[in-house]
C-alpha positions, 0 to 999 in steps of 0.5 A, spaced: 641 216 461 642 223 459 636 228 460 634 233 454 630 239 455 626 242 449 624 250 450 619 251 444 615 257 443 609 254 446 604 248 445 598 250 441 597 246 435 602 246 429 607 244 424 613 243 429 609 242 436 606 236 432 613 234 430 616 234 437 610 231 439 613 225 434 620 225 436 617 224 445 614 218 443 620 215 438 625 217 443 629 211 445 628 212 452 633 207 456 638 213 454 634 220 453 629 222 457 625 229 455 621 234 459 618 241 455 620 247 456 614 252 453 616 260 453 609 261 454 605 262 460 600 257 459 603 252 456 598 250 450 593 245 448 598 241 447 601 239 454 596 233 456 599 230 450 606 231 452 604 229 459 601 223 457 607 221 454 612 220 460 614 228 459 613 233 464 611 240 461 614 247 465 613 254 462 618 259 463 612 263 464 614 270 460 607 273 459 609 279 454 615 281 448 621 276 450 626 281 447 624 285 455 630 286 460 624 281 465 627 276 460 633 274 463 631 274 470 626 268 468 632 265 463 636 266 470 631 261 474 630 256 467 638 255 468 638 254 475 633 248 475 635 245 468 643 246 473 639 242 480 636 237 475 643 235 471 640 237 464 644 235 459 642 237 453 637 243 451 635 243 444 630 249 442 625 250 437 621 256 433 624 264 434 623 264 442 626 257 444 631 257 440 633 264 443 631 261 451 635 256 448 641 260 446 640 265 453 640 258 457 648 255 454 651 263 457 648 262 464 651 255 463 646 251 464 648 245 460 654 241 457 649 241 449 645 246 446 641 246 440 636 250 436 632 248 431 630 252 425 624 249 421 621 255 416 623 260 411 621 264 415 625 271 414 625 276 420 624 282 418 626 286 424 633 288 426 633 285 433 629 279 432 634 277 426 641 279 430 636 274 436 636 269 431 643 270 429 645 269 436 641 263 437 645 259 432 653 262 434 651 260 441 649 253 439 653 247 437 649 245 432 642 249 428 638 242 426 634 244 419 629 240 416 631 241 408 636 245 405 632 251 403 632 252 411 640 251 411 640 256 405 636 261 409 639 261 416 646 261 412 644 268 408 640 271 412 641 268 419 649 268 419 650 262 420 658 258 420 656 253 415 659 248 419 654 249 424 649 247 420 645 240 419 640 237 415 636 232 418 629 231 414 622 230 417 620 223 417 613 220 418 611 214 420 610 209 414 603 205 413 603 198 411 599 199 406 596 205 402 589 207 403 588 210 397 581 208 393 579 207 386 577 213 383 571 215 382 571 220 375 564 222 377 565 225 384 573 225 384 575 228 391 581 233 393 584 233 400 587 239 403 591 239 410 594 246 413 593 252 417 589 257 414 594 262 414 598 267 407 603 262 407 598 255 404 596 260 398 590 257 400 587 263 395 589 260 389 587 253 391 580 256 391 582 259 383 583 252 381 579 250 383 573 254 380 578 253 374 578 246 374 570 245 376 569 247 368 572 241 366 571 237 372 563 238 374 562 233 379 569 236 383 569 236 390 575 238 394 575 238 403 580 242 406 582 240 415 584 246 419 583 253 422 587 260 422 585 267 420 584 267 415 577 262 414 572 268 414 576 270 408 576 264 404 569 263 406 568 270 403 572 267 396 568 261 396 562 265 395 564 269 390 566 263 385 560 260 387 565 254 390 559 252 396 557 246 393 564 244 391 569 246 396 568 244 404 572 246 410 572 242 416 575 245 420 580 242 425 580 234 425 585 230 430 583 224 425 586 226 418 589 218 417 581 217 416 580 222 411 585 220 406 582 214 403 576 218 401 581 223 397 583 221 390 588 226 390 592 231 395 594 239 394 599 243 397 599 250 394 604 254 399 607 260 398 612 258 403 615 252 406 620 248 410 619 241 409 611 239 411 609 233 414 602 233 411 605 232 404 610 226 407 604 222 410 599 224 403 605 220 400 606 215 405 599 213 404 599 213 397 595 218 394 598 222 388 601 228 390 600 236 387 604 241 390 608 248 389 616 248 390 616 251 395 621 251 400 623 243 402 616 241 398 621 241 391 626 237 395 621 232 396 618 231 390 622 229 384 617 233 378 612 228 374 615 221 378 614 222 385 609 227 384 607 234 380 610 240 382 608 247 380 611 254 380 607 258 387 602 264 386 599 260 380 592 258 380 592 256 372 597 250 373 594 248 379 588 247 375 592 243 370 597 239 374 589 236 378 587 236 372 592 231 369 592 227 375 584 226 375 583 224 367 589 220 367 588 214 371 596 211 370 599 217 371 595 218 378 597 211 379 605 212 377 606 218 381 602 214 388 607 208 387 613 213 387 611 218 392 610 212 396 616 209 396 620 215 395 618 217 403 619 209 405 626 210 403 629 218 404 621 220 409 621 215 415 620 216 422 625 211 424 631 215 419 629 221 422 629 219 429 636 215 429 639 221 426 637 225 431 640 221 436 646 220 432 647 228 432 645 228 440 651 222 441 656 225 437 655 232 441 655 229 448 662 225 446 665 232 444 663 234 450 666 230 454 661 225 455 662 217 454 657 214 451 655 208 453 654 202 447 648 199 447 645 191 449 641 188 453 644 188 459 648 195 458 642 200 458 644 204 465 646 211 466 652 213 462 653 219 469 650 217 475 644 214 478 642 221 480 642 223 473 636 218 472 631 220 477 625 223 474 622 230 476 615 231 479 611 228 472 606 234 472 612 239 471 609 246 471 612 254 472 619 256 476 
């Protein structure tokens, strides 16, 4: 069994904590067992979910800017217990893992690095750029979940080409679609994402006040919460949107929601590659969303989905506009978006590629890889390798 350590920045609710949530869960553990390393102190509200799963959580405990002489000495003591515990492989996730993960492999720690770059996030300051910059030299591999990211930490980040892999998101793929007659009186658009600059949350509102002209009985609910919800509410107000749009707040039950939506917006202004989208699609909703990023990769424009330019409330109002008044578009463009993330979008393509990409790692590395059957799912180094560490993890 080989043992990964993930170092993400911390396990508040977000897009890539959600995500490496999905791969514990999915991982096949007869070969890889995981535990999470948070640069953060305190952890985040997602610890007891990793726990839950079998993961222990430890947090190397950096309790102010990272780029801080302090910084190595905690690294020195993260290597040393990821050496006492034969991690093999570190993988890490966000700005502060992936350099944690970077600083581990020069204090050699472990046979296999990887980081994980899942954003168009630019870094505007120097050291954080020559950081990101040496975080993708040092690792064996950067994993990027959509060409457009591949793009960026080629350009801006310096990293080799051959470094590079692209490994889409994936989600897991309902049975059936959830979506529901449309009901051309009250027609509901369904939102899902932190309320942040970068969802371009403020021309969604500017649709919407666009498109309640020719649509009166329009509602529109919108799941998350972020800086910028007193702001919006502001918005709402002032384009008399009350009646109209809903802000739910946080949700833990989205799969509930969808049905009650026609269709699904994603107006960002920058993004990597969104699981909402994938699973809106996967649950059969027809789609609207800007190019942005990964979001033009997964949608092919008026088969799959409709895609806009960003920064255009005007469009979005005509693309939601097209989608509700034609029942066989709608229907045309929900059938496609589905069928598209069963065959490029799953969680199972996703998971396997993964795993491939740790496997070939681990081999360059000097490692036999054993082949799997029924009766041969042991350790591939020896029996100490396998022993679990204290499964309620904590700091060093």
């Amino acid at each position: 069994m080989f043992r990964i350590a993930y170092i993400v920045d911390h396990l508040q609710i977000g897009g890539a904590q959600k995500h490496l949530l999905r791969v514990i869960e999915s991982l096949d553990r007869d070969q890889f067992q995981p535990e999470i390393w948070t640069a953060a102190a305190e952890p985040g509200e997602l610890a007891d979910e990793f726990r839950a799963r079998d993961t222990p959580v430890y947090a190397v405990g950096i309790r102010e800017s990272l780029m801080r002489p302090a910084t190595l000495g905690l690294v020195w003591k993260m290597a040393r217990e990821l050496r006492r515990r034969k991690v093999d492989i570190v993988h890490g996730y966000l700005f502060e893992g992936n350099f944690l993960a970077a600083l581990s492999r020069i204090f050699r720690s472990t046979p296999v690095t990887f980081v994980a770059k899942r954003s168009l996030d630019r870094y505007d300051r120097r050291d954080r750029r020559l950081a990101a910059a040496f975080s993708n030299q040092v690792a064996d591999k950067v994993l990027v979940n959509a060409g457009a990211v591949g793009d960026l930490v080629r350009d801006h980040e310096w990293c080799p080409r051959g470094k590079i892999l692209e490994i889409p998101n994936g989600v897991e793929f309902p049975a059936a679609a959830v979506r529901r007659p449309l009901d051309p009186t009250r027609p509901t658009i369904g939102m899902v994402g932190r309320l942040g600059w970068k969802k371009g949350y403020e021309f969604a509102l500017e649709a919407f006040a666009l498109l309640r002209q020719r649509i009166p009985g329009l509602q529109v609910e919108i799941v998350g919460e972020g800086n910028l919800r007193d702001e919006l509410l502001l918005q709402r107000h002032a384009l008399d949107l009350e009646d109209c749009v809903h802000f739910l707040g946080r949700r833990n039950d989205v799969p509930t929601l969808l049905p009650r939506w026609d269709i699904y917006l994603l107006s960002s202004v920058i993004e990597g590659m969104p699981n909402a989208l994938l699973e809106a699609m996967a649950a059969g909703l027809p789609v609207v969303t800007t190019r942005a990023g990964g979001c033009g990769e997964i949608v092919e424009n008026d088969v799959s989905g409709l895609l806009v330019d960003t920064h255009n409330a005007a469009a979005i109002a005509t693309a939601l506009e097209r989608v509700l008044t034609e029942p066989d578009v709608a229907e045309a463009l929900a059938s496609a978006g589905r069928e598209r993330v069963r065959e490029t979008y799953s969680l199972a393509a996703m998971i396997e590629s993964m795993e491939n990409a740790y496997r070939a790692a681990l081999q360059d590395a000097g490692f036999k890889i054993p082949v799997k059957s029924a009766e041969n799912k042991g350790d591939s180094r020896n029996s100490e390798n396998s022993l679990l560490p204290n499964a309620s993890g904590g700091n060093i």
